[in-house]
C-alpha positions as CSV (number, residue, x, y, z in Angstrom):
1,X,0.0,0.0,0.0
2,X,1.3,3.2,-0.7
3,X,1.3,6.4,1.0
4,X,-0.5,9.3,1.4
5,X,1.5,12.3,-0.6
6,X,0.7,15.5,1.7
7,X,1.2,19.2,0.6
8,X,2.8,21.8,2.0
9,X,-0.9,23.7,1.5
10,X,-2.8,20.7,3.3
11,X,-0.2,20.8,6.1
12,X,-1.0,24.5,6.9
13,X,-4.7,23.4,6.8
14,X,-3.6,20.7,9.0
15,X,-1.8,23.2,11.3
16,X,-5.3,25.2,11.1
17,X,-3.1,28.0,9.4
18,X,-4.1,29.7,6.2
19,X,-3.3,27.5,3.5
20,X,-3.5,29.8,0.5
21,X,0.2,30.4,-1.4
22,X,0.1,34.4,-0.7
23,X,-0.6,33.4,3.4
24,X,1.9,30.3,3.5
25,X,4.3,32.7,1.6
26,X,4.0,35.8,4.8
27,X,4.2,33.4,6.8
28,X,7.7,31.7,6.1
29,X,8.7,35.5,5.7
30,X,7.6,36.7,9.0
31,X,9.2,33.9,11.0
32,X,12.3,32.7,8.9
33,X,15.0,32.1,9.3
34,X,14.8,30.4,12.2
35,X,18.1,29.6,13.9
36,X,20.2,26.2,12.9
37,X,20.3,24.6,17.0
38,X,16.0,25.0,16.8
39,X,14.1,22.4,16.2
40,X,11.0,23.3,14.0
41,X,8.8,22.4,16.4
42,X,10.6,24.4,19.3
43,X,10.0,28.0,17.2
44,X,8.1,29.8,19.3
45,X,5.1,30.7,17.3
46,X,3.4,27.1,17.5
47,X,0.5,26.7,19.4
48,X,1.1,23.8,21.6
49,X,-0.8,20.9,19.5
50,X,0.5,22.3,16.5
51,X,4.0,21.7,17.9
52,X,3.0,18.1,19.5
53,X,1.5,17.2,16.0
54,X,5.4,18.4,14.2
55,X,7.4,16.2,16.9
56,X,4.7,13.3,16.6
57,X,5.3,13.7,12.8
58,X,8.9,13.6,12.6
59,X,9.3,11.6,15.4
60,X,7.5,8.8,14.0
61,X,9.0,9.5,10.4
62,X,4.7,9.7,9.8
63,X,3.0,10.8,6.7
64,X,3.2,14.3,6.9
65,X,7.2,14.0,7.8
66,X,8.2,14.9,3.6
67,X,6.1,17.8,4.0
68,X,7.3,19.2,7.2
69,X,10.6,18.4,6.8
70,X,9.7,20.8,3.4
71,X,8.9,23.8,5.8
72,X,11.8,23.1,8.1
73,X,14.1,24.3,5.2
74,X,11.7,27.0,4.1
75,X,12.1,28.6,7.0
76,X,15.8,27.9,7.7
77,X,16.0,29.9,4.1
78,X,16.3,26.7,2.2
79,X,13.7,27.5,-0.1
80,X,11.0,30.0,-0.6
81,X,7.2,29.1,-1.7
């Protein structure tokens, strides 16, 4: 079985963030670049879920972990949207 391919929009929606390329774009902007020693899900603007539902991801190398792994580098500066 194969599975589920997640995007970086249906991850914001996930996040319960805008999901719309203008909104994912500000916000990358406004909170990037986040400095190498944090971890992505210790940045301070996650709401607590959002950042047990980033560790959980990662952690468990789950089906969103391509996708937030994605944002990770956007906003270490990696990439922009």
């Amino acid at each position: 079985m194969e599975s589920p391919v997640h995007s970086l929009p249906a991850l914001f929606k996930q996040l319960g963030l805008p999901d719309d390329p203008v909104s994912i774009e500000q916000f990358v902007a406004s909170h990037s670049p986040l400095k190498p020693e944090l971890k992505l899900a210790d940045a301070f603007f996650w709401t607590e879920s959002q950042r047990a539902f980033l560790r959980e991801e990662i952690r468990d190398d789950a089906d969103w972990a391509v996708v937030v792994d994605e944002l990770n580098l956007m906003l270490r500066g990696g990439r922009r949207v």
